[in-house]
C-alpha positions as CSV (number, residue, x, y, z in Angstrom):
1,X,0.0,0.0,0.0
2,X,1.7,3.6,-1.2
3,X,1.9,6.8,1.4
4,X,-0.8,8.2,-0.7
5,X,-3.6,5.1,-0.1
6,X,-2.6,4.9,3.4
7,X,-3.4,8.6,4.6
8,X,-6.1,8.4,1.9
9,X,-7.6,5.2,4.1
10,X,-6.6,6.8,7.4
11,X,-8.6,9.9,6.3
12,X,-11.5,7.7,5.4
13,X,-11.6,6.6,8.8
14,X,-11.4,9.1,10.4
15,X,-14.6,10.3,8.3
16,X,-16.4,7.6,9.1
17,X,-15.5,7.6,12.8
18,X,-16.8,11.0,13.4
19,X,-20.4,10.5,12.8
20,X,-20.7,6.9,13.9
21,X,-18.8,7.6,17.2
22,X,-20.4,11.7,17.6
23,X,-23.3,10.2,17.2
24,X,-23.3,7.5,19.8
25,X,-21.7,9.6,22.5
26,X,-23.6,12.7,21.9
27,X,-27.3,11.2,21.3
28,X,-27.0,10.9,25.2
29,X,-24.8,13.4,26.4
30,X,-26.6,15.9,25.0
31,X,-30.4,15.3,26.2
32,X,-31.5,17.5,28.9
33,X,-31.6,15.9,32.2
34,X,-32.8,18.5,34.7
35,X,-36.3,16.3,34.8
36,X,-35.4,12.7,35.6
37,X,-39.2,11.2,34.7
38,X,-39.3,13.1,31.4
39,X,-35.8,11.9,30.8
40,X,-37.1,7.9,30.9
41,X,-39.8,8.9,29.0
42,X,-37.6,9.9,25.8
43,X,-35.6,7.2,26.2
44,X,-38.0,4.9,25.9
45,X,-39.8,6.8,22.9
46,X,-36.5,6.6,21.2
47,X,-35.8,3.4,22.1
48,X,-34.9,2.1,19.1
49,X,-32.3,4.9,18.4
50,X,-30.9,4.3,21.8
51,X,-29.9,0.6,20.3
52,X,-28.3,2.0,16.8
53,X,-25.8,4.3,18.9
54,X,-24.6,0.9,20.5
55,X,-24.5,-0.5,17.6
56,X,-22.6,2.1,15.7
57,X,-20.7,3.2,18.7
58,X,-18.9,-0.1,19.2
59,X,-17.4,-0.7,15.6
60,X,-16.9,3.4,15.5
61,X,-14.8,3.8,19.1
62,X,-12.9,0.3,18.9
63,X,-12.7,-1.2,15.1
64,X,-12.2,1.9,12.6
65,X,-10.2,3.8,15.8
66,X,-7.5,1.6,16.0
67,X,-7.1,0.9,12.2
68,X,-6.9,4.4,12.0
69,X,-4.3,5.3,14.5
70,X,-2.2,2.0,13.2
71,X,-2.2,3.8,9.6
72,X,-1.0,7.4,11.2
73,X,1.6,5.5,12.7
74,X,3.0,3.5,9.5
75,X,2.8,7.0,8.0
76,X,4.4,9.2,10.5
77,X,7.0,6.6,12.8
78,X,10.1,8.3,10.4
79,X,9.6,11.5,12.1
80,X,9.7,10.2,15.8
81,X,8.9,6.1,16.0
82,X,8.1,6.2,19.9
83,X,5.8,9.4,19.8
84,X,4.1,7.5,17.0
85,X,4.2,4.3,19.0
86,X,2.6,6.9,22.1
87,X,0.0,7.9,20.0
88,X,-1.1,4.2,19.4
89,X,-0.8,3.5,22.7
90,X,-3.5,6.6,24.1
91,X,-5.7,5.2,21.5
92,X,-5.8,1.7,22.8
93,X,-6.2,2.6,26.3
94,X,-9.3,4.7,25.3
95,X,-10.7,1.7,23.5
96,X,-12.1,-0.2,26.9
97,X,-13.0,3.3,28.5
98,X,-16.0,3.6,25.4
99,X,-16.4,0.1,25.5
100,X,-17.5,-0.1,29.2
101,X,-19.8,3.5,28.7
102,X,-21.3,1.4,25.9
103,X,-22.2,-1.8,28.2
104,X,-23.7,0.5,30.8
105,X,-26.3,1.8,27.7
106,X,-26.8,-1.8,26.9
107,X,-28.2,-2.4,30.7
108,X,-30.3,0.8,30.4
109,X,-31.8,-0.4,26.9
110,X,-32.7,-3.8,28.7
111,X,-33.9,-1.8,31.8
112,X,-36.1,0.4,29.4
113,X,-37.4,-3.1,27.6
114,X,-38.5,-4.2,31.0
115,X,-41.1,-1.4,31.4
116,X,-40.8,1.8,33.5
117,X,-37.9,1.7,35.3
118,X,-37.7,4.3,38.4
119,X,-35.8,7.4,37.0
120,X,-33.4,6.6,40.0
121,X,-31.9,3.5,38.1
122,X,-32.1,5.0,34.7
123,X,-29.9,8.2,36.4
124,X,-27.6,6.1,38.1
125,X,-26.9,4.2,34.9
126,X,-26.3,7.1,32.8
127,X,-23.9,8.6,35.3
128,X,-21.9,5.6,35.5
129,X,-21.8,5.8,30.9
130,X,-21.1,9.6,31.8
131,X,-18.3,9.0,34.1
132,X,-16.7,6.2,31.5
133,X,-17.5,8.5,28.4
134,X,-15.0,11.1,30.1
135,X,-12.5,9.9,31.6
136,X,-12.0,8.5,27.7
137,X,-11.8,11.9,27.2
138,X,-8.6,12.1,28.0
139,X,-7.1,10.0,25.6
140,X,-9.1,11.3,22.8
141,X,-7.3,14.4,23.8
142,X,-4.0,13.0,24.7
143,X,-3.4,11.6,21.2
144,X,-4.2,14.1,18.9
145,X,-1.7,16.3,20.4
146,X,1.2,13.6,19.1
147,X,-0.8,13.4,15.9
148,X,-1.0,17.0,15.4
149,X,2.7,17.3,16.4
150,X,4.0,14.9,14.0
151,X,1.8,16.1,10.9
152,X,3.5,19.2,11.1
153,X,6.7,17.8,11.0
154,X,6.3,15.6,8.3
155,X,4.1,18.1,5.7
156,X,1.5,15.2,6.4
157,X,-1.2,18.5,6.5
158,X,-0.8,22.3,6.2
159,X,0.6,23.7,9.3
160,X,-2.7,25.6,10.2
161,X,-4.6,22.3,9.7
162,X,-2.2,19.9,12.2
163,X,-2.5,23.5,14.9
164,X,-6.3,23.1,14.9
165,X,-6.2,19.3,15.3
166,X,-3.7,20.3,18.7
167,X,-6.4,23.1,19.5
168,X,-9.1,20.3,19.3
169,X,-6.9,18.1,21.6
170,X,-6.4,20.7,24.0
171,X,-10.4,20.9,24.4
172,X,-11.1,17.5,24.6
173,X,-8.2,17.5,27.4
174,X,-10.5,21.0,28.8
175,X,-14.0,18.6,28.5
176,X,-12.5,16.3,31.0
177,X,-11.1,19.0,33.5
178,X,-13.6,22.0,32.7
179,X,-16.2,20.3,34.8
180,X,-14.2,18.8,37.9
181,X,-12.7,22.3,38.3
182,X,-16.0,24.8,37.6
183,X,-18.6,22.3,38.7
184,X,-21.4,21.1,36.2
185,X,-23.2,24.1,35.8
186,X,-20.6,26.7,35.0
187,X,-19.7,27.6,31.4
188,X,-17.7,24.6,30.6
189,X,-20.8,22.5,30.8
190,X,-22.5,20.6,27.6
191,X,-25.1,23.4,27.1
192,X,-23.7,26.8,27.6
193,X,-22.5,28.6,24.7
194,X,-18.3,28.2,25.7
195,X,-18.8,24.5,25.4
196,X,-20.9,25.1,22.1
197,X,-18.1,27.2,20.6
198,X,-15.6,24.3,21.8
199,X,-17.3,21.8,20.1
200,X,-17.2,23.8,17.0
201,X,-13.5,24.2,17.1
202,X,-12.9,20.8,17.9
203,X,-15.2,19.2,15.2
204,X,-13.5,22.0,12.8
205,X,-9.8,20.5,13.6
206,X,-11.1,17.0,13.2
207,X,-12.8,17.4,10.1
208,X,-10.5,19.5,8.1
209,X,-7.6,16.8,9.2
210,X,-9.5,14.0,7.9
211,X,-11.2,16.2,5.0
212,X,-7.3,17.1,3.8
213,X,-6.5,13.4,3.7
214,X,-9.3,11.5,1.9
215,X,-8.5,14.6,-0.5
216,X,-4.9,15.2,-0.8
217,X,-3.4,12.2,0.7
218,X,0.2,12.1,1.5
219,X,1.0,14.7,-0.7
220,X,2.6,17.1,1.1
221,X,4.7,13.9,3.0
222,X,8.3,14.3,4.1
223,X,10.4,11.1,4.1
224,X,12.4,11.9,6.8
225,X,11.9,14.9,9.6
């Protein structure tokens, strides 16, 4: 397989596990839950959405992840083989985190299928996928800062485009801290509009990373750095 296929693939990827993985995190993360009972009741109106994020979610935050990060590092290890072999490594240890939020939302979808569950269980449930979902924050953080890094070096992407992917590292890293430092309810949380203009910068450095691949490729790739 050429330079070219490879960050070609890798960008495909990457593509694929944005809205397969977005949404199965944020079809959850992102419904109000200041009501508890009218929480259960969407979530067993939707139901049958509920079981497509688990569906798409596994293959998206294990499968396509890891192909992915094993391509970057094929592409990238000439500029620095242990930051490359790093990167790999945050990826993996993300893998379980998602995995485990995902099992949680498979015992809520059989607690839903059961009848009406007290809004107690269904909140202690979704706070245990909550908890999962962010400490894998971190590592969905972690490694695009070594992606980034190395991209630059290597011509992989356009300077400006491997800085936004570090920028949306650097908020995924603030998602995970943001709310242990100013509580829930302060302007890092999911709904105020901070965390609404860091999801937009984050989804911006993502995309135009994988975007600049499928299109490009390895055009722009150094064989040494």
């Amino acid at each position: 397989m050429t330079q070219n296929m490879k960050a070609r693939l890798a960008g495909l990827l990457y593509l694929a596990g944005l809205p397969t993985a977005g949404f199965a995190y944020g079809y959850v993360a992102y419904l109000p839950k200041s009501d508890p009972a009218a929480l259960v009741t969407t979530l067993q109106a939707g139901l049958g959405t509920l079981r497509w994020t688990i569906l798409v979610g596994v293959p998206g935050f294990s499968l396509l992840y890891l192909i992915e990060v094993l391509l970057f590092r094929e592409l990238l290890k000439s500029v620095c083989k242990m930051t490359a072999d790093l990167m790999v490594l945050l990826v993996a240890a993300s893998v379980p985190l998602a995995l485990a939020a995902l099992a949680q939302r498979l015992s809520l979808v059989g607690l839903l299928e059961a009848g009406s569950p007290p809004a107690a269980d269904v909140m202690r449930l979704l706070q245990g996928e909550t908890s999962l979902f962010q400490v894998a924050t971190i590592f969905w953080g972690l490694w695009l800062l070594p992606l980034g890094w190395l991209s630059w070096r290597a011509g992989l992407v356009p300077r400006i485009v491997a800085g936004l992917l570090i920028v949306a590292g650097c908020l995924y890293l603030w998602a995970f801290a943001g709310p242990l430092i100013t509580g829930p309810q302060a302007p890092g949380s999911a709904s105020s509009p901070l965390a609404l203009i860091m999801i937009a910068l984050t989804m911006i450095g993502e995309l135009g990373f994988a975007l600049w691949l499928t299109i490009f490729g390895a055009k722009g790739l150094k064989a040494t750095a």
